[in-house]
Residue frames as qw, qx, qy, qz and C-alpha x, y, z in Angstrom:
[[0.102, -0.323, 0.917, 0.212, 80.36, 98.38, 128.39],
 [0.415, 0.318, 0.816, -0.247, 76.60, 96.78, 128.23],
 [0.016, 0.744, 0.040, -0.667, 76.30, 99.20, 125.51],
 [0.815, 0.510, 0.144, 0.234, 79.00, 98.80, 123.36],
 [0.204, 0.890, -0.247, 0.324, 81.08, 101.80, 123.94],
 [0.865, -0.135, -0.217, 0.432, 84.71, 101.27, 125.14],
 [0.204, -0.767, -0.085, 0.602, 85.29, 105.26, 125.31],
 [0.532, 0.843, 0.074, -0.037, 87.77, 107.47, 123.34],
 [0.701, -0.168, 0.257, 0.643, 91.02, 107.80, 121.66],
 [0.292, -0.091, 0.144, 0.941, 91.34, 111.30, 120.51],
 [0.336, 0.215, -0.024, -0.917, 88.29, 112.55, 120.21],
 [0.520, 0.074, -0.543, -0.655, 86.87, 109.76, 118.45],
 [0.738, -0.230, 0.386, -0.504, 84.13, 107.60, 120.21],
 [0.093, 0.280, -0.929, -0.223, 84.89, 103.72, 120.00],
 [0.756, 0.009, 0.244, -0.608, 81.82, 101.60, 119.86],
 [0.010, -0.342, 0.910, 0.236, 82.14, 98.07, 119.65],
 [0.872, -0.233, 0.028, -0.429, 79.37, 94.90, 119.00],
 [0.281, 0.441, -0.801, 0.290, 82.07, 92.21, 120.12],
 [0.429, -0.035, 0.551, -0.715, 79.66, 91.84, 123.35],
 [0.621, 0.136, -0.096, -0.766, 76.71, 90.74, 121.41],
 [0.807, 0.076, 0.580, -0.088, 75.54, 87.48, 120.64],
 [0.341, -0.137, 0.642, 0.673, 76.60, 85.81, 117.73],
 [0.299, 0.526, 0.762, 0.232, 73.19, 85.80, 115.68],
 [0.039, -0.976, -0.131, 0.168, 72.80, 90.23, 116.64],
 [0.564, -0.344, 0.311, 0.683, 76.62, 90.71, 115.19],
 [0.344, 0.891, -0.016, -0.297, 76.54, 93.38, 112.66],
 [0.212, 0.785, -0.576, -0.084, 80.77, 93.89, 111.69],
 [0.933, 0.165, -0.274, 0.166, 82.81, 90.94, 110.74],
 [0.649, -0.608, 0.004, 0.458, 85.92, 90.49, 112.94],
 [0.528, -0.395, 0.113, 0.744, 88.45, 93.32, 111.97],
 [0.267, 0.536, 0.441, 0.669, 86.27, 95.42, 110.33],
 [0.207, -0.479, -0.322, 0.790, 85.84, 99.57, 111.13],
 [0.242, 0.654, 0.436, 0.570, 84.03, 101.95, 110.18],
 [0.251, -0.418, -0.281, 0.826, 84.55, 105.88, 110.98],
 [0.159, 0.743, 0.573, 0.308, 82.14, 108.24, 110.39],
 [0.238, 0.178, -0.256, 0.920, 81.83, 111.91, 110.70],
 [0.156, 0.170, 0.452, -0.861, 79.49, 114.24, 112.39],
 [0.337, 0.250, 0.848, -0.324, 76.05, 113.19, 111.59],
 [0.229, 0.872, 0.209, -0.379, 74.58, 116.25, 110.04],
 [0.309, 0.636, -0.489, -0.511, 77.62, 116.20, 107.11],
 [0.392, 0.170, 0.877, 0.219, 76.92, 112.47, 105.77],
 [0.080, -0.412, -0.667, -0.615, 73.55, 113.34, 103.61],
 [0.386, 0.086, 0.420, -0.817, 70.05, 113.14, 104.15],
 [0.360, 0.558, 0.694, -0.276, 66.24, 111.85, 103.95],
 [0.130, -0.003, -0.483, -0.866, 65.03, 112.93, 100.08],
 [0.451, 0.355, 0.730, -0.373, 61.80, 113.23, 99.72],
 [0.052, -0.013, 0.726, 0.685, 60.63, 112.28, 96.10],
 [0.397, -0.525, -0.535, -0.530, 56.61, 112.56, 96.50],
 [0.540, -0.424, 0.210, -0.696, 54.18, 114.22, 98.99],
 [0.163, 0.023, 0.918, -0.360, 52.62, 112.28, 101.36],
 [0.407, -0.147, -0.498, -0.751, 49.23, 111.06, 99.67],
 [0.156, 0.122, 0.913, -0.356, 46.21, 109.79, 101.91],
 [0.586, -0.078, -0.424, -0.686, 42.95, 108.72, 100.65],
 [0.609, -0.042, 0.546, -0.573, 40.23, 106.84, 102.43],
 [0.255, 0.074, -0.947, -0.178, 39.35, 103.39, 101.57],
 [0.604, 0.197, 0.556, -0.536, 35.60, 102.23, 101.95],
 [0.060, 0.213, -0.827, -0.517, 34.64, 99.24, 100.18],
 [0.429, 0.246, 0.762, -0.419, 31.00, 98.90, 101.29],
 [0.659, 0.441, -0.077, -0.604, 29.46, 99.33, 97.65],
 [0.311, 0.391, -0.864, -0.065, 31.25, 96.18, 97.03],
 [0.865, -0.387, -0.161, -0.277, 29.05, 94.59, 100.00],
 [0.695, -0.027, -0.503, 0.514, 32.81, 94.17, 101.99],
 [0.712, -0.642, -0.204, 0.199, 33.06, 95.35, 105.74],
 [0.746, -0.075, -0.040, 0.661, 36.37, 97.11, 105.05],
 [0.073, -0.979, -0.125, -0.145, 37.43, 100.60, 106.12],
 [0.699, -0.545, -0.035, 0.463, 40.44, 102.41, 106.45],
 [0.336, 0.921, -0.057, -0.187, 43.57, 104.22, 104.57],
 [0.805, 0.413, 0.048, 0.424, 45.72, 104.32, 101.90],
 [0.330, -0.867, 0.188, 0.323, 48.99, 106.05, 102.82],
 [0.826, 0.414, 0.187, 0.334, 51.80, 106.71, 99.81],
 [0.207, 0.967, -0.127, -0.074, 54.78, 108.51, 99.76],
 [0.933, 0.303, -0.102, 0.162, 58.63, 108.31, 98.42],
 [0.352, -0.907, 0.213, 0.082, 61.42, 108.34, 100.06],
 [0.802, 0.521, -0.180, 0.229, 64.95, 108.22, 99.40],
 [0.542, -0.746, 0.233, 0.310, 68.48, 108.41, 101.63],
 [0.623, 0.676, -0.224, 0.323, 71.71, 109.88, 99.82],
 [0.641, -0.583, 0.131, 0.482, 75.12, 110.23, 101.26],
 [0.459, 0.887, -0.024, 0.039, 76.62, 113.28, 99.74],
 [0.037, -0.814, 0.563, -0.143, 80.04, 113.69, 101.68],
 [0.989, 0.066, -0.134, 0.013, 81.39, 110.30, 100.97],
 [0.516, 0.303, -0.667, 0.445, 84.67, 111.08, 102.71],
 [0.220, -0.428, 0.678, -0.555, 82.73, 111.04, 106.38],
 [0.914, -0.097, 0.324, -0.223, 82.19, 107.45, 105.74],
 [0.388, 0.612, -0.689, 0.018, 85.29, 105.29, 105.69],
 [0.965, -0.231, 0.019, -0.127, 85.50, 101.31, 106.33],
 [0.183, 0.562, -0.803, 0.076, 88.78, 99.34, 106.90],
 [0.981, 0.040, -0.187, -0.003, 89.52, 95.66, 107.10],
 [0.457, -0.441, 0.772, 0.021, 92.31, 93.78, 109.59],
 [0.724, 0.457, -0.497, -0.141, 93.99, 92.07, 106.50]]
């Protein structure tokens, strides 16, 4: 219950934030969302390597060392029927 989780009703785990403070509330009151199994929503794209390069700026006469760290990412959700919201009208 300190959790969130209130068990199950067929198979499907309830999880609630009801509990929470107001200011940590996520869902508005009567709103749901059901998802499916984790691994059939999407995934992590990855749209560029991971680039690192060293950073030294002493020919400049500045103290500063360290690295530069670039890369692009991107989250898709292919199976858009195991994500489904509902609303207490």
């Amino acid at each position: 219950m300190l959790e969130g989780s209130l068990g199950s009703l067929l198979g499907v785990q309830l999880i609630t934030d009801a509990f929470r403070y107001e200011t940590l509330k996520v869902l508005d009151p009567g709103e749901v969302f059901f998802l499916g199994a984790p691994q059939t929503l999407g995934g992590i794209t990855q749209r560029k390597e991971l680039m690192s390069q060293s950073v030294d700026k002493y020919n400049q006469g500045i103290p500063e060392r360290g690295w530069f760290q670039e890369m692009i990412e991107g989250m898709s959700i292919v199976n858009s029927r195991a994500l489904t919201r509902g609303q207490r009208i």
